[in-house]
C-alpha positions as CSV (number, residue, x, y, z in Angstrom):
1,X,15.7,-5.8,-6.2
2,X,15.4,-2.2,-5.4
3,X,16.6,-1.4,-8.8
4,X,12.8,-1.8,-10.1
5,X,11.8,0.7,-7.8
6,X,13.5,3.6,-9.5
7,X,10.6,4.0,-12.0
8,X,7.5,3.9,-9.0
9,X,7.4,7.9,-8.8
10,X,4.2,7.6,-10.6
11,X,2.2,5.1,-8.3
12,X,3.8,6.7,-5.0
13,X,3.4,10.0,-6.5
14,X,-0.7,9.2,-6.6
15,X,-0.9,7.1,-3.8
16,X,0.7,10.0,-1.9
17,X,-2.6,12.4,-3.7
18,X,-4.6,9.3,-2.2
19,X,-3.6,8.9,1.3
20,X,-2.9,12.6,2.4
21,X,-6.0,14.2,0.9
22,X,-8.1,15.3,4.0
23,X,-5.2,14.4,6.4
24,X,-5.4,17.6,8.4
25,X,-6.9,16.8,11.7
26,X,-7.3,12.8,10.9
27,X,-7.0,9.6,13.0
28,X,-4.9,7.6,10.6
29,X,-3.5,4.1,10.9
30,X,0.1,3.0,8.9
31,X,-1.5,-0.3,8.6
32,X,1.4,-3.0,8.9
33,X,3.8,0.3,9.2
34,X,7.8,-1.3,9.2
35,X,10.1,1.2,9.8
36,X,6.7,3.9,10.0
37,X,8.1,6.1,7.2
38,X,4.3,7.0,5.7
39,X,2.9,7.3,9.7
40,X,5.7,9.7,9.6
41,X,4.7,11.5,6.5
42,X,1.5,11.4,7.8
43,X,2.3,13.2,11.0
44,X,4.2,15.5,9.5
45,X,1.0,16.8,6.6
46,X,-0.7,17.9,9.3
47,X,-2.6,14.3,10.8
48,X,-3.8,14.7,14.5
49,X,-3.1,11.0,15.4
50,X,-1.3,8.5,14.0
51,X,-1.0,5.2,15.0
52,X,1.7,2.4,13.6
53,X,1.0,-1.2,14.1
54,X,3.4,-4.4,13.2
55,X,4.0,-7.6,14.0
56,X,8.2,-6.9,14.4
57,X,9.4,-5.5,17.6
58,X,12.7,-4.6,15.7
59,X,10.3,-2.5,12.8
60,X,8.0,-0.7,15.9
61,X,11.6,0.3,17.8
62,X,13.2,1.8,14.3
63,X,9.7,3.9,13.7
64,X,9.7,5.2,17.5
65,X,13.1,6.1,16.8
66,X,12.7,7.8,13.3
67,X,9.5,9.8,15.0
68,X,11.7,11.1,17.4
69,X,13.9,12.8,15.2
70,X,11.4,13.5,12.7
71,X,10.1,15.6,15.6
72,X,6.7,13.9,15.1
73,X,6.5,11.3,18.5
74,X,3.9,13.3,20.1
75,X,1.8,13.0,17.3
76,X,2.5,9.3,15.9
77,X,2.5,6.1,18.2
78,X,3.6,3.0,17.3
79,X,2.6,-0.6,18.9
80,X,3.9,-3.9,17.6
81,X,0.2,-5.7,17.0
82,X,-1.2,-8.9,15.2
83,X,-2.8,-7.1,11.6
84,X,-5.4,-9.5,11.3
85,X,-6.7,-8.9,15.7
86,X,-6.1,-5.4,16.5
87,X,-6.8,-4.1,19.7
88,X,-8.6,-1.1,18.0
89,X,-12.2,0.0,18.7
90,X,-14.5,-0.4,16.1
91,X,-14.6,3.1,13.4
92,X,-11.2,5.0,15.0
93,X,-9.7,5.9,11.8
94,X,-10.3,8.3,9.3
95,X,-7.7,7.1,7.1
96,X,-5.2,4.1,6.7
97,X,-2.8,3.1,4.9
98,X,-1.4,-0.2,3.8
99,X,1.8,-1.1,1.5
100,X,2.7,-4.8,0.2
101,X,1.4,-6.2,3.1
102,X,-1.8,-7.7,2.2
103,X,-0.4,-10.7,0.6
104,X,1.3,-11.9,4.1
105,X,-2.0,-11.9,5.7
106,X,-5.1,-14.1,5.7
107,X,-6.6,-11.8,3.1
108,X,-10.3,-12.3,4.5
109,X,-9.8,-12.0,7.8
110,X,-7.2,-8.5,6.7
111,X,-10.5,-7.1,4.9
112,X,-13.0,-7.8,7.7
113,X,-10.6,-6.0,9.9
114,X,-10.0,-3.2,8.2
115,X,-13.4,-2.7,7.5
116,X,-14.5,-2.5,10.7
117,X,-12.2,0.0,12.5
118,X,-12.3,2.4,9.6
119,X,-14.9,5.2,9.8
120,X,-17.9,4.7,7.8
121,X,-16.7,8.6,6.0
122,X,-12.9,6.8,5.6
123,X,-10.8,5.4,3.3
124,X,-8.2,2.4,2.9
125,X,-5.0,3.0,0.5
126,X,-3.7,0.1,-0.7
127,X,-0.3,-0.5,-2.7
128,X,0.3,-3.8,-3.9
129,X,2.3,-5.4,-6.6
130,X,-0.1,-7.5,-8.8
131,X,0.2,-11.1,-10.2
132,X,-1.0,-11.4,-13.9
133,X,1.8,-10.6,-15.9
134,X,3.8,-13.6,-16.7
135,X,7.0,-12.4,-17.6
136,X,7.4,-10.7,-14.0
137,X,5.9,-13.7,-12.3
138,X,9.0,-15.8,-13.9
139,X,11.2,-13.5,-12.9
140,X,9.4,-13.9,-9.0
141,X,9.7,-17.4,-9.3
142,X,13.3,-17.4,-10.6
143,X,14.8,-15.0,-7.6
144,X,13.6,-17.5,-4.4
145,X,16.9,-15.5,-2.2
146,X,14.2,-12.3,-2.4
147,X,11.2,-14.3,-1.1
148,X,9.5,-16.8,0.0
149,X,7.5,-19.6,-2.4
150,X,4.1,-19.3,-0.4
151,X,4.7,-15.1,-1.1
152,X,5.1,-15.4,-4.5
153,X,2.0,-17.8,-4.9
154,X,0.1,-14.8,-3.2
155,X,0.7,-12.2,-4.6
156,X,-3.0,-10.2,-5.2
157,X,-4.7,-10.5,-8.3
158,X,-7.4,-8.1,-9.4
159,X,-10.4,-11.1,-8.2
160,X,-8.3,-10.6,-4.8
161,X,-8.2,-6.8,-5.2
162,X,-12.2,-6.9,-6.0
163,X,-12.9,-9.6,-3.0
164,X,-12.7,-6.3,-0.5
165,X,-16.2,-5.5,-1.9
166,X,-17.3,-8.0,0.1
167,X,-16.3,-5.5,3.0
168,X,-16.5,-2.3,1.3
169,X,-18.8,-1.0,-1.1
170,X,-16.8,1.0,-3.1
171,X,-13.5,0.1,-4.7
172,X,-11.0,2.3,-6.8
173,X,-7.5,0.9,-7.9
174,X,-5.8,1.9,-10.8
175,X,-2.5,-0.3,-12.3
176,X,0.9,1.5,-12.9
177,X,4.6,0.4,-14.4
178,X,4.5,-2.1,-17.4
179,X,5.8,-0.3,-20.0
180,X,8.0,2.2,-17.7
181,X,9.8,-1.2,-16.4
182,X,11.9,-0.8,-19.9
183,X,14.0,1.9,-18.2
184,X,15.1,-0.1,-15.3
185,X,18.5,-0.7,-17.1
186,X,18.9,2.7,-17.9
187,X,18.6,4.2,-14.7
188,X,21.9,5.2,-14.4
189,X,22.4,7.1,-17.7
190,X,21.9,10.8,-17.9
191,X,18.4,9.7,-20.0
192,X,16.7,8.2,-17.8
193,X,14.4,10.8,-16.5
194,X,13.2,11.8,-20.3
195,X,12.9,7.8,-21.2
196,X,10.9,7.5,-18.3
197,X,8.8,10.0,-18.8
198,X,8.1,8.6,-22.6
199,X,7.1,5.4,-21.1
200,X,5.2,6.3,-18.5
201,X,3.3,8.5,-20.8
202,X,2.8,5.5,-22.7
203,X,1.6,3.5,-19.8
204,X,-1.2,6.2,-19.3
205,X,-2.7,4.9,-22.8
206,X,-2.2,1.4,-22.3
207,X,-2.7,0.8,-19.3
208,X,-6.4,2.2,-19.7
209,X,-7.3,-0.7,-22.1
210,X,-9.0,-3.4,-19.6
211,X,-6.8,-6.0,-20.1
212,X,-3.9,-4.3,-20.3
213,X,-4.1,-2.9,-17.3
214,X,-3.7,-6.4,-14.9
215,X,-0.3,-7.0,-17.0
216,X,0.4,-4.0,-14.8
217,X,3.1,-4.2,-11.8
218,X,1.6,-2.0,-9.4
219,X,-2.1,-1.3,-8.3
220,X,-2.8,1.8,-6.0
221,X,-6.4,0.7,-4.2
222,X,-8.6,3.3,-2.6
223,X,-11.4,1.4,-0.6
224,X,-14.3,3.4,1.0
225,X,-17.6,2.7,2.7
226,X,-17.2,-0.1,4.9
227,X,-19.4,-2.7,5.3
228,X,-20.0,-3.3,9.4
229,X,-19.7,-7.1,9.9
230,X,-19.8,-9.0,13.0
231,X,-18.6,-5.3,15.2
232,X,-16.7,-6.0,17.9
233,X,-18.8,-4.9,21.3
C-alpha cells in the first residue's frame, strides 16, 4: 500500500508549514506518535518539550530508541498512554500533532481530550485520509489483508472532520491527492516528478470547488481555540 504514498509531498509538505510554525520554544504532543518520527522532527526544529504518547509498548521503545540517535532524548519523551485518558494536565501543549489515528479512537471522547490539554493560544494538526470518494472506498473494502472492516467503516468524513467544532471553535482543513493519484503507476519512470507536478497543479483548481474537494484522499486539519469542557481538577 505504500505505493500511494509516493504522491503525499504536497499534504506533508503543508502539514509540515502547519505543525512547525511557532515550534521554537513549544510544549508539543506527537499525539498517538508510533515509531515518534514527527516528535522527532519536532525536537529537532527547535521545540522545547516534546512528549510522545501510544498505546504500543513496542512503538514507545522504537521512538526512545530513534531519539537517541537522533540526538534529541533530552528534549523528547515518550510514554506508552491510553489517547482517549491521558494523564496530562489540563492546557500543557502549545502544539500537537495527530496522523491517521483519529479513526481508531472513540472520536468524541479523542476531541474532548484534545481540547482540553491544548492551550487556549494552540493548535491541533490533523492528517487524515477521508471517506467520500467511492472509487477509493472500493478499493478499501476490496484490500481487507491491509485493514480491518470496523477501520474502513471509520474512516473520517468531512461531518466527522467538522464535529471537532463542538470542541474547538475554529476549524481549517484543506483536501489533497485526487487527481495526483493518476501517477501512482508511474512512479517509477523518469516522469514521474513532471506528471506529478501537472496533476497536482490540477488538484489546486479542483480541489477548490466544494464538492470536489471531499472526493479528495487526504485532509490536513488545523484546529484552534479550544472549547474548555468538563476540565479535569
Amino acid at each position: 500500500n505504500m505505493k500511494f504514498y509516493s504522491v503525499t509531498k504536497t499534504s506533508f509538505a503543508y502539514r509540515d508549514a502547519m505543525l512547525f510554525d511557532g515550534i521554537k520554544g513549544a510544549v508539543a504532543l506527537d499525539y498517538c506518535c508510533g515509531n515518534g518520527e514527527i516528535a522527532i522532527e519536532m525536537a529537532k526544529k527547535g521545540a522545547a518539550k516534546v512528549y510522545g504518547i501510544d498505546i504500543s509498548s513496542v512503538a514507545i521503545e522504537n521512538a526512545r530508541e530513534l531519539a537517541k540517535s537522533a540526538g534529541v532524548s533530552d528534549i523528547c519523551e515518550f510514554v506508552v498512554m491510553d489517547a482517549e485518558h491521558t494523564k496530562f494536565a489540563d492546557g500543557t501543549f502549545d502544539v500537537i500533532h495527530e496522523y491517521g489515528a483519529l479513526h481508531h479512537l472513540d472520536l468524541p471522547a479523542a476531541f474532548a481530550e484534545l481540547s482540553r490539554i491544548l492551550k487556549p493560544n494552540g493548535k491541533l494538526v490533523c492528517t487524515e485520509a477521508i471517506r467520500h470518494n467511492p472509487l477509493i472506498h472500493w478499493y478499501r473494502n476490496r484490500t481487507p489483508h491491509l485493514r480491518t472492516e470496523w477501520e474502513v467503516e471509520h474512516i473520517l468524513g468531512f461531518p466527522e472532520i467538522k464535529s471537532g467544532g463542538k470542541y474547538f471553535s475554529d476549524i481549517n482543513h484543506r483536501s489533497f491527492h485526487l487527481a495526483g493519484l493518476a501517477a501512482v503507476p508511474f512512479r517509477k519512470t523518469f516522469f514521474f516528478d513532471p506528471l506529478l507536478g501537472l496533476l497536482n497543479a490540477l488538484d489546486r483548481v479542483i480541489l477548490a470547488i466544494p464538492y470536489l474537494r471531499r472526493l479528495a484522499w487526504i485532509a490536513v486539519v488545523v484546529y484552534r481555540k479550544p472549547k474548555k469542557r468538563g476540565l479535569h481538577v
